[in-house]
GULUMPA-212087 format. One record per residue (C-alpha): residue number from 1; residue in one letter; z, x, y. Coordinates in steps of 0.001 Angstrom, whole numbers. Layout:
N
rec k:NUM	r:a	zz:Z	xx:X	yy:Y;
...
***
This chain:
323
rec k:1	r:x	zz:-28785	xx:-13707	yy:220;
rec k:2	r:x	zz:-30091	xx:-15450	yy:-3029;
rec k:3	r:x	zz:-28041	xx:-16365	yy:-5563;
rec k:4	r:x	zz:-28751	xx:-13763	yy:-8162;
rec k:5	r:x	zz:-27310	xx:-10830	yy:-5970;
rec k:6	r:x	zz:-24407	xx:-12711	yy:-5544;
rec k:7	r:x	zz:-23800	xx:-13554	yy:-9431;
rec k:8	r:x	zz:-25123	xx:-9939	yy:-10095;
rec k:9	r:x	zz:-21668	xx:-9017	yy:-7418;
rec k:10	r:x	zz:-19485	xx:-11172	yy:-8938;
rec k:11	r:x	zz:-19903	xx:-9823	yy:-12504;
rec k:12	r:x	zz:-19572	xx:-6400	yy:-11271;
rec k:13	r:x	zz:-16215	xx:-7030	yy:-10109;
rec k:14	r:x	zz:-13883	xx:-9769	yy:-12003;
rec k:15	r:x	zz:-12070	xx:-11898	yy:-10366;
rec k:16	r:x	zz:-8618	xx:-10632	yy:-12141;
rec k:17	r:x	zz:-9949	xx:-6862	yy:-11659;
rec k:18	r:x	zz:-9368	xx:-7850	yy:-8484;
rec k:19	r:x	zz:-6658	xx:-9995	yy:-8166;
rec k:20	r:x	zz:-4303	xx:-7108	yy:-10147;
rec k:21	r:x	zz:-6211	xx:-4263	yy:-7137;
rec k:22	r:x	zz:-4241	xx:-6191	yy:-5235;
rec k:23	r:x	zz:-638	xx:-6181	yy:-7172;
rec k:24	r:x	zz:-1132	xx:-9840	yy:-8193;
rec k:25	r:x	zz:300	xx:-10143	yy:-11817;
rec k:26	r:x	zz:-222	xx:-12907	yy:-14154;
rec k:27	r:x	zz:2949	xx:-14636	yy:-15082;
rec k:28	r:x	zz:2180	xx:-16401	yy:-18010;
rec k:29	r:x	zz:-679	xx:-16989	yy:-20477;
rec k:30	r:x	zz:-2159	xx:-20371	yy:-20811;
rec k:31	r:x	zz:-4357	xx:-19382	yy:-23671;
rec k:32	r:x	zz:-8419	xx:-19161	yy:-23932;
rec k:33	r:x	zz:-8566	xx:-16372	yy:-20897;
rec k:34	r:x	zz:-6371	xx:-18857	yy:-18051;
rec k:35	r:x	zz:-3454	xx:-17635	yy:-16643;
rec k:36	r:x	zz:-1043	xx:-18715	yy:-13759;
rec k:37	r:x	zz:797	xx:-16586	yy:-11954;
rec k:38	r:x	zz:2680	xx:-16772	yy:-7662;
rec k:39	r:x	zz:-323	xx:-17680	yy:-5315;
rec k:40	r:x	zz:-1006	xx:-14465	yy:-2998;
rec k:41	r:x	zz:-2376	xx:-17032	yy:-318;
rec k:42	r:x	zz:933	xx:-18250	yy:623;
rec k:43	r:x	zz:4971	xx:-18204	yy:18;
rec k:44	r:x	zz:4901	xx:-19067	yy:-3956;
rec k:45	r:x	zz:8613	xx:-19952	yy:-5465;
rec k:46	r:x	zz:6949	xx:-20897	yy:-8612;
rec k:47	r:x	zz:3735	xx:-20188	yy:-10561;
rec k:48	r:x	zz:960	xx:-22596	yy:-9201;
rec k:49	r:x	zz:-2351	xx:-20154	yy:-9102;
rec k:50	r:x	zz:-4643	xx:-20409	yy:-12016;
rec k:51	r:x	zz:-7057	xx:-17707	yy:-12846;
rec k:52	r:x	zz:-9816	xx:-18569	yy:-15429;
rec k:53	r:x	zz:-11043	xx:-15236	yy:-16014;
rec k:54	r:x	zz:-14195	xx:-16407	yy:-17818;
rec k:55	r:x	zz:-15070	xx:-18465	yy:-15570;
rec k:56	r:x	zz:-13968	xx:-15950	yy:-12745;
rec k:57	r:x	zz:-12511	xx:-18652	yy:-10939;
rec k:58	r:x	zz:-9161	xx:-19358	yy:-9442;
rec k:59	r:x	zz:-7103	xx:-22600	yy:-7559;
rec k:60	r:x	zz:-3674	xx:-23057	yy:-6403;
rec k:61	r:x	zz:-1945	xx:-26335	yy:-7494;
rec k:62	r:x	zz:539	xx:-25442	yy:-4183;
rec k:63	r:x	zz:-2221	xx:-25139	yy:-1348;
rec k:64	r:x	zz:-5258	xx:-26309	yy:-3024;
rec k:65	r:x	zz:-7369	xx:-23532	yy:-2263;
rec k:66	r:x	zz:-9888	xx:-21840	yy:-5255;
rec k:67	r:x	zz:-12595	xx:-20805	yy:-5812;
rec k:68	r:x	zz:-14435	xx:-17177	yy:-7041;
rec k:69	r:x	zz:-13612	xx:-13838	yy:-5974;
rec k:70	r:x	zz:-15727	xx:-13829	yy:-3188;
rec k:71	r:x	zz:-13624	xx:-16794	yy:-1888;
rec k:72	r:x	zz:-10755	xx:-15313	yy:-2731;
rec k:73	r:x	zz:-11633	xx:-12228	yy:-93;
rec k:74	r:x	zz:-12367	xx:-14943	yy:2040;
rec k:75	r:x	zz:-9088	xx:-16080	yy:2366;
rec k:76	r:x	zz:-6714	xx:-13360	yy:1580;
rec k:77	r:x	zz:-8038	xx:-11079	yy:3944;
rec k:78	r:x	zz:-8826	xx:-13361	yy:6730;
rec k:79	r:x	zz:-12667	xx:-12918	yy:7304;
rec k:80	r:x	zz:-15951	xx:-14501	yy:6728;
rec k:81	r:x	zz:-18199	xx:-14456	yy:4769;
rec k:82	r:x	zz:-20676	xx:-11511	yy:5260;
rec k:83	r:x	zz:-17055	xx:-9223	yy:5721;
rec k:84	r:x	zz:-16013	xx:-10178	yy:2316;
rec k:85	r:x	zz:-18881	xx:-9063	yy:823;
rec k:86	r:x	zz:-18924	xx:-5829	yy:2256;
rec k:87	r:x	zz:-15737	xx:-5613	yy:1202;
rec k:88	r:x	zz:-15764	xx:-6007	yy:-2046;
rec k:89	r:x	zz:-19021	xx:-3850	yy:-2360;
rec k:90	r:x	zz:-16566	xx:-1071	yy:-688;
rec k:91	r:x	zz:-14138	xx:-1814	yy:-3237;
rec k:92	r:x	zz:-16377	xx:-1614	yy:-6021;
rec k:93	r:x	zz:-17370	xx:2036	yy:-5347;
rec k:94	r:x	zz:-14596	xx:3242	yy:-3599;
rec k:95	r:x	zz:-11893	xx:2041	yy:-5583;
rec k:96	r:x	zz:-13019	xx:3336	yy:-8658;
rec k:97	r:x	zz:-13804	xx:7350	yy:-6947;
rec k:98	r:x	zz:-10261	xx:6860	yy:-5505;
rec k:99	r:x	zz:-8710	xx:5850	yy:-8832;
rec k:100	r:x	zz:-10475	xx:8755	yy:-10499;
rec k:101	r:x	zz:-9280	xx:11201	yy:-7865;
rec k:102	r:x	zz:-5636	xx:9823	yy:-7807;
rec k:103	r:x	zz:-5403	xx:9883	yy:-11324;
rec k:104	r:x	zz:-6183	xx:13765	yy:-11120;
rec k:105	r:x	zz:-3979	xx:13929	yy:-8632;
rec k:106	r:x	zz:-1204	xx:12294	yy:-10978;
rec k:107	r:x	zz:-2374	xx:15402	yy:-13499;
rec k:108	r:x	zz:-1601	xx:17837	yy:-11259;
rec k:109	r:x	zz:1862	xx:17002	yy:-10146;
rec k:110	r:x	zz:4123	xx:18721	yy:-12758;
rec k:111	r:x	zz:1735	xx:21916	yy:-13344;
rec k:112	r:x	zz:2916	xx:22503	yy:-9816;
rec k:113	r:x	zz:6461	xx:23851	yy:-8936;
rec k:114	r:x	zz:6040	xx:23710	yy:-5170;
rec k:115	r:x	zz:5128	xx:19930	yy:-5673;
rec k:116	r:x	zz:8392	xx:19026	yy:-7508;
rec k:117	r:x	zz:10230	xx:21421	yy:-5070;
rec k:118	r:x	zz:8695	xx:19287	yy:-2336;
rec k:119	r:x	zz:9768	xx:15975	yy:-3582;
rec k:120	r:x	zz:13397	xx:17098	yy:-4682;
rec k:121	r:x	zz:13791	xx:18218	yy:-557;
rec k:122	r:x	zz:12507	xx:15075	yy:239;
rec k:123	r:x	zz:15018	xx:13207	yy:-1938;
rec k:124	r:x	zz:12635	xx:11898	yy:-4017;
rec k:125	r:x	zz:13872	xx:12867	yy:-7568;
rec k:126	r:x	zz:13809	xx:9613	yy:-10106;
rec k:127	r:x	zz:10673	xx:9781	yy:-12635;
rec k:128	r:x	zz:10234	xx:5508	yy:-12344;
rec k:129	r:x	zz:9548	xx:6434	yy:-8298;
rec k:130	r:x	zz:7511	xx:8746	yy:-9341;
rec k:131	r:x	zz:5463	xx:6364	yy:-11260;
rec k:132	r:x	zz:6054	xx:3375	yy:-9358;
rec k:133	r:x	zz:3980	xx:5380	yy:-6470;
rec k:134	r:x	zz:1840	xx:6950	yy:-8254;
rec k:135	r:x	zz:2807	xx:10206	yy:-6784;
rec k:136	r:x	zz:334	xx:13134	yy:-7533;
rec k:137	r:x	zz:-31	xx:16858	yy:-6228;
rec k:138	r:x	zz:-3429	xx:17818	yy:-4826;
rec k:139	r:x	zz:-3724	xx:21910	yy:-5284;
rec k:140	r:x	zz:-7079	xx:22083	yy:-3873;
rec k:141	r:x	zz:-10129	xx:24077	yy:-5039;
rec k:142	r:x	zz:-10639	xx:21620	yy:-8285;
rec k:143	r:x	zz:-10990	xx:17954	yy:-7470;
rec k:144	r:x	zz:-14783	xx:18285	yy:-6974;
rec k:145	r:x	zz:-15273	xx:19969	yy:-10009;
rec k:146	r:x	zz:-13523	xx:17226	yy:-12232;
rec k:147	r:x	zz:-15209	xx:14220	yy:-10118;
rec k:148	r:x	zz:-19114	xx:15950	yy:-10252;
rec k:149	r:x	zz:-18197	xx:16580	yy:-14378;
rec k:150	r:x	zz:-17748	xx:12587	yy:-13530;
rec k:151	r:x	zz:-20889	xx:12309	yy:-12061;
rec k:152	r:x	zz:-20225	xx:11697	yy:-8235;
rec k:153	r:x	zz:-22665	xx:13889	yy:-6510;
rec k:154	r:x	zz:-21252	xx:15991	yy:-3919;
rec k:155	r:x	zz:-22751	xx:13664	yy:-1085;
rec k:156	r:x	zz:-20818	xx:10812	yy:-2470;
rec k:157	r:x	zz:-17701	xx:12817	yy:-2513;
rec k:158	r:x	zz:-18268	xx:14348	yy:1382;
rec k:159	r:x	zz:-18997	xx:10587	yy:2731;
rec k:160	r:x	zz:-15770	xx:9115	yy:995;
rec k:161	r:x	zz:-13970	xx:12125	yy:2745;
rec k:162	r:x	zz:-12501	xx:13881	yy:-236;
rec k:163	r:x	zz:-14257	xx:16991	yy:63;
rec k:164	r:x	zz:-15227	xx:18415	yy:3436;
rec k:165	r:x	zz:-18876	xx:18876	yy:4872;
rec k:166	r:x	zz:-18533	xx:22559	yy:3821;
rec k:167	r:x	zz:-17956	xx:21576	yy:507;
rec k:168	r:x	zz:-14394	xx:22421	yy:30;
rec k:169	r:x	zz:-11875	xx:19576	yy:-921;
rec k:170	r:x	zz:-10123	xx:18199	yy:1800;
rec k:171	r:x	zz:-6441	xx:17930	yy:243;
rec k:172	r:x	zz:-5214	xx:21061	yy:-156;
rec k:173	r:x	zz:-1669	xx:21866	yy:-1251;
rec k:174	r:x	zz:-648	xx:18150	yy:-400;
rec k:175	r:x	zz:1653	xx:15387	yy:-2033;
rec k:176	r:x	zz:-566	xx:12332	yy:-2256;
rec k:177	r:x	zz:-18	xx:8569	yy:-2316;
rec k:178	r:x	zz:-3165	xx:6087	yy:-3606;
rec k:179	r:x	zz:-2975	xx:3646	yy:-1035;
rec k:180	r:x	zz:-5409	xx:280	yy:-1002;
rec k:181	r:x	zz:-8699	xx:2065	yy:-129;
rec k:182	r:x	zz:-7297	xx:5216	yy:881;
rec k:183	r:x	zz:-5528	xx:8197	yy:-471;
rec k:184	r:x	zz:-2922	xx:9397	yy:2237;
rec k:185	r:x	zz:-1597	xx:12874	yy:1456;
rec k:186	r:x	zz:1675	xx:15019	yy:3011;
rec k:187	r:x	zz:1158	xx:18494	yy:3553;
rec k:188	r:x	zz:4077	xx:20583	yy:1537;
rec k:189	r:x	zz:3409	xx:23634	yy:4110;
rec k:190	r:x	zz:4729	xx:23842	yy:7468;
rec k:191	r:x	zz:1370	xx:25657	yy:8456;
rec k:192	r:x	zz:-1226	xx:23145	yy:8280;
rec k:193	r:x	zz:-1387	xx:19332	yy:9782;
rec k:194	r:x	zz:1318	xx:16667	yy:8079;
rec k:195	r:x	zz:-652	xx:14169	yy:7792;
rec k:196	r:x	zz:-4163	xx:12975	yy:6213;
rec k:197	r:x	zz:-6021	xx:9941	yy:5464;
rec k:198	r:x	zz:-9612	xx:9331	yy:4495;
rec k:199	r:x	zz:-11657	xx:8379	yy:6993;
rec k:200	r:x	zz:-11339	xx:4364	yy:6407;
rec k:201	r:x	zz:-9105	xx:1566	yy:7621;
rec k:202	r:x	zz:-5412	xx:1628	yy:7271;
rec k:203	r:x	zz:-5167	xx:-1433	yy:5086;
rec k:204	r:x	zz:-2242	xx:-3478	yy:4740;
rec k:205	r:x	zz:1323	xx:-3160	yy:4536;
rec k:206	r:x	zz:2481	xx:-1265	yy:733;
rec k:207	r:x	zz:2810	xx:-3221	yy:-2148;
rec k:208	r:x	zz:3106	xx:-6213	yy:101;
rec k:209	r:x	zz:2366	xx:-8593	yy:-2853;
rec k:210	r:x	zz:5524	xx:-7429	yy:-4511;
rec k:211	r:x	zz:7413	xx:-7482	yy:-1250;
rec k:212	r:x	zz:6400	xx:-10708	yy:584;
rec k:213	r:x	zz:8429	xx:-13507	yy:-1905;
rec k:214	r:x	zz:11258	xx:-11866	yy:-432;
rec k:215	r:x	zz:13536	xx:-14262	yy:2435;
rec k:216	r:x	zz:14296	xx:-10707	yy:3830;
rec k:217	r:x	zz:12270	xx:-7922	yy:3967;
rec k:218	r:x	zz:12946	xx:-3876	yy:4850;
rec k:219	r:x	zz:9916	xx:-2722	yy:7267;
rec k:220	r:x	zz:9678	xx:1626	yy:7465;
rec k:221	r:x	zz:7446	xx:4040	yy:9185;
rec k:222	r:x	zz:6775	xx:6308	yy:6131;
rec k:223	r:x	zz:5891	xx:6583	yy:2238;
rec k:224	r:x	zz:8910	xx:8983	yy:2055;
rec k:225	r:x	zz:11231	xx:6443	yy:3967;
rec k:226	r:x	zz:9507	xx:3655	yy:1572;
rec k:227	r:x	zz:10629	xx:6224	yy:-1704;
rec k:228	r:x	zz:14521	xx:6779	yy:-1128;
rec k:229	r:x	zz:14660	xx:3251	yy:-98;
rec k:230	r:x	zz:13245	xx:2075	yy:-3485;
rec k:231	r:x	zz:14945	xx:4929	yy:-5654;
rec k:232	r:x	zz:18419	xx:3782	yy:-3842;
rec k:233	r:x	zz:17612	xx:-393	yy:-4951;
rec k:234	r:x	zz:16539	xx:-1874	yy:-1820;
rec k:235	r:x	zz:13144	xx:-3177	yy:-3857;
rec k:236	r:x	zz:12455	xx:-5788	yy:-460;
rec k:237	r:x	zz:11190	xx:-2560	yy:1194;
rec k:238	r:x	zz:7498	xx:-1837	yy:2793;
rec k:239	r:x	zz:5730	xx:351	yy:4549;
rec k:240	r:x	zz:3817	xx:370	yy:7558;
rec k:241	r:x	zz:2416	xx:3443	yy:7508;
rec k:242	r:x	zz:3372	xx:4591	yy:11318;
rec k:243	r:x	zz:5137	xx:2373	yy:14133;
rec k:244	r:x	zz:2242	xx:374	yy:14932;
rec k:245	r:x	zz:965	xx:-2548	yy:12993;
rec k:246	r:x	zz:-2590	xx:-3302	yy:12394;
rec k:247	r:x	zz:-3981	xx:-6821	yy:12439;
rec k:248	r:x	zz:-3719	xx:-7395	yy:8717;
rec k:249	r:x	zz:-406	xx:-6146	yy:8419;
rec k:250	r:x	zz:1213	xx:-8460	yy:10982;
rec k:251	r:x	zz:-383	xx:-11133	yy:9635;
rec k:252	r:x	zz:1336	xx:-10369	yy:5899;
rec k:253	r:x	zz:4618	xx:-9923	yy:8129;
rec k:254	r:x	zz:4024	xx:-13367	yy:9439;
rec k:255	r:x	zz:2691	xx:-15592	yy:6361;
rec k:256	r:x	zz:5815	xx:-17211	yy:6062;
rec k:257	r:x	zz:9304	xx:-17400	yy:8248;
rec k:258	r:x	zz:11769	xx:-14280	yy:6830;
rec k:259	r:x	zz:14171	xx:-11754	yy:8268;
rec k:260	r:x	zz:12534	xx:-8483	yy:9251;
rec k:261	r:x	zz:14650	xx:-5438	yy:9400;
rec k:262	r:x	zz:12676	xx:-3564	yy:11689;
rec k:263	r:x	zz:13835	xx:784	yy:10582;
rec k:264	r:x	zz:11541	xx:2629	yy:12084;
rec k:265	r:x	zz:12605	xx:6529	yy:12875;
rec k:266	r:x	zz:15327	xx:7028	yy:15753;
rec k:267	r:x	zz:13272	xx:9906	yy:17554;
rec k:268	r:x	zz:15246	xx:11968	yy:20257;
rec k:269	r:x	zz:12458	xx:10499	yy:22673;
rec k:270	r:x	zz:13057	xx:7067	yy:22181;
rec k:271	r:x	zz:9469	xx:6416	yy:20741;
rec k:272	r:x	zz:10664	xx:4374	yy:17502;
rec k:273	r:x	zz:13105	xx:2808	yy:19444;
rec k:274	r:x	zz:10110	xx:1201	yy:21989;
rec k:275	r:x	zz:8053	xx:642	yy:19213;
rec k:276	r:x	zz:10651	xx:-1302	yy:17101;
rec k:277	r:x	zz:11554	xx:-3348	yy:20213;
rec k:278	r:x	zz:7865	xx:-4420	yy:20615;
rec k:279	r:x	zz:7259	xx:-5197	yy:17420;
rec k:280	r:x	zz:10600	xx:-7364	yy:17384;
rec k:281	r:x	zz:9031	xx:-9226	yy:20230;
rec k:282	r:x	zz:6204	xx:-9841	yy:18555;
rec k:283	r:x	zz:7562	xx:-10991	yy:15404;
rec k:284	r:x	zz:9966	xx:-13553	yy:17392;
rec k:285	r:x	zz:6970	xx:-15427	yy:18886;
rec k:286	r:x	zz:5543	xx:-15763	yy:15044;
rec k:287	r:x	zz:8694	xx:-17323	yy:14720;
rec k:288	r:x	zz:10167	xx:-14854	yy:12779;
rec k:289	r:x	zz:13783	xx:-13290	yy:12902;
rec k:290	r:x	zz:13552	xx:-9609	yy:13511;
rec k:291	r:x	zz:16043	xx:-7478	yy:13680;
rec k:292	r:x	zz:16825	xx:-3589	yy:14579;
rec k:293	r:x	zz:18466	xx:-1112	yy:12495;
rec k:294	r:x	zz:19988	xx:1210	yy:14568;
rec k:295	r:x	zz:19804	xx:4800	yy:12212;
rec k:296	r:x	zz:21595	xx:7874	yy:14114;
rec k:297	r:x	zz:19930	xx:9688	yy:16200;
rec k:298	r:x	zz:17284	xx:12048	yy:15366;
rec k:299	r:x	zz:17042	xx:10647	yy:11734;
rec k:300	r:x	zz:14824	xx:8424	yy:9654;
rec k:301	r:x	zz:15481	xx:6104	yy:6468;
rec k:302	r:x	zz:14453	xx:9431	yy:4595;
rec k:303	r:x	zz:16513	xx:12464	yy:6465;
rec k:304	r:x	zz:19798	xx:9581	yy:6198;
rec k:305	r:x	zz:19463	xx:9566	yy:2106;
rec k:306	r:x	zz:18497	xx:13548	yy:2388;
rec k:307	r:x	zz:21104	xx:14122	yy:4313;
rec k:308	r:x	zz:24012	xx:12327	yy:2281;
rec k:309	r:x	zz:23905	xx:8857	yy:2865;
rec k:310	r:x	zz:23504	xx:6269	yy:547;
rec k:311	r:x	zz:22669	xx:2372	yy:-457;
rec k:312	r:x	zz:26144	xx:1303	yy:464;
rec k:313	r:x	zz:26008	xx:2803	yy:3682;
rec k:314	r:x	zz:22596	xx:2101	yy:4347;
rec k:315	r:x	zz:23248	xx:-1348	yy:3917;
rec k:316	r:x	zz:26046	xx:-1500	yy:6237;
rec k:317	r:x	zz:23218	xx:-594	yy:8870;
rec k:318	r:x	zz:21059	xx:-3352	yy:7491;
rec k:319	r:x	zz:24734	xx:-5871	yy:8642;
rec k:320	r:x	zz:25000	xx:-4211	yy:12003;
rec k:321	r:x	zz:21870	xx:-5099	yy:12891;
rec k:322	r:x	zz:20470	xx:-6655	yy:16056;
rec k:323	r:x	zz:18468	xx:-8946	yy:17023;
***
């Protein structure tokens, strides 16, 4: 590949458009476009990674690692070369369609009273969760409209997934999350399927980059569990979207030695149970400490706060539990 494409890639995409995809924040301002921030490459106590955004290069006075986005890709996600690329050439299209759709998504939220209905029986009630999440309401029959007055042609929009090969769109009367290169969206009727992804990879854990400079860290099943957690304080809390970890996702786990307090759902047929205990093995041999919350039976993190509980007796779960 000559070097003009990849200039032509790199100006497309800045490195701190990227960087802040990713939940990376800037914590101070060095003046003339440089800023330093926590390094996302490894476990930052204090702000060593320098972004020249004019430049659209970066380096970390703590690992010594920098270089341009494409490095950066490199690195954080753990692949080579030719994979970063197509990543970021993902990203490029696909973030911005997915931003566009979320955002209508966000819209549509409070123009519906089933949606707020929804979230209230699902505990979720405080307007900063709300936004933290970036909550939205899918009501179906409009999202295509809105994205083709956009400009995305109706094959675009069928081979991201967001409107079905008959044309229709494919979230229909469904709660929906942005994730990182996805859109994952709960069904508020008992009639149709509960769950619903795009067609693409699972990504990594949520809003690890806020999470992982934690010593101890919450690890859930589900956005909802993720939501009451957060709205009750417990702000060390991610998401694994489902009981089994992906690559990526036990490698953010595993960047640096912490407690894991594994809470996955306490099914009547044992299933989260198993799954916890595997994982817990896993995480041991990283070198980790993991350790099982035991949640009654028949309950998740979610149903517990639903259902009455609260922070001060969730934590007491978080002190009973074992190794």
């Amino acid at each position: 590949m000559n070097r003009h494409v990849l200039d032509e890639l790199k100006r497309q995409i800045p490195l701190l458009d990227y960087l802040q995809a990713q939940d990376w924040r800037p914590s101070r301002s060095l003046g003339r476009d440089r800023c330093l921030g926590l390094c996302p490459l490894h476990q930052d106590h204090k702000p060593s990674f320098l972004v020249d955004s004019n430049k659209g290069l970066f380096y970390c006075y703590g690992c010594g690692r920098g270089g341009d986005v494409i490095r950066f890709v490199e690195l954080y996600h753990q692949v080579r070369f030719p994979q970063a690329l197509a990543l970021l050439r993902r990203w490029s299209g696909l973030g911005t369609l997915l931003n566009e759709a979320a955002s209508f998504y966000r819209l549509q939220l409070h123009r519906h009273g089933e949606a707020v209905a929804y979230l209230h029986q699902r505990g979720v009630r405080s307007s900063e969760l709300i936004e933290h999440m970036r909550i939205g309401y899918a009501p179906g029959g409009c999202l295509r409209g809105w994205l083709s007055e956009l400009s995305y042609s109706p094959a675009t929009l069928r081979q991201v997934g967001l409107v079905t090969p008959s044309g229709y769109d494919t979230y229909i009367r469904r709660i929906v999350f942005p994730l990182e290169g996805n859109l994952y969206g709960r069904s508020v009727s008992d009639t149709a399927p509960p769950h619903r992804f795009l067609p693409t990879e699972k990504g990594g854990l949520y809003y690890w980059q806020q999470v992982r400079r934690y010593p101890e860290v919450i690890l859930v099943e589900g956005l909802f569990d993720y939501a009451v957690l957060w709205q009750a304080g417990f702000r060390n809390v991610t998401c694994s979207l489902g009981s089994h970890l992906n690559a990526l996702q036990l490698r953010q786990l595993c960047d640096h030695k912490r407690t894991v307090y594994i809470a996955f759902d306490a099914d009547s047929n044992d299933s989260g149970r198993r799954a916890a205990q595997t994982l817990a093995r896993r995480l041991g041999e990283h070198g980790l400490k993991p350790l099982t919350v035991s949640l009654p039976i028949g309950h998740d993190p979610n149903s517990f706060f639903v259902q009455g509980g609260d922070a001060r007796q969730f934590q007491a779960l978080l002190e009973a539990a074992q190794p």
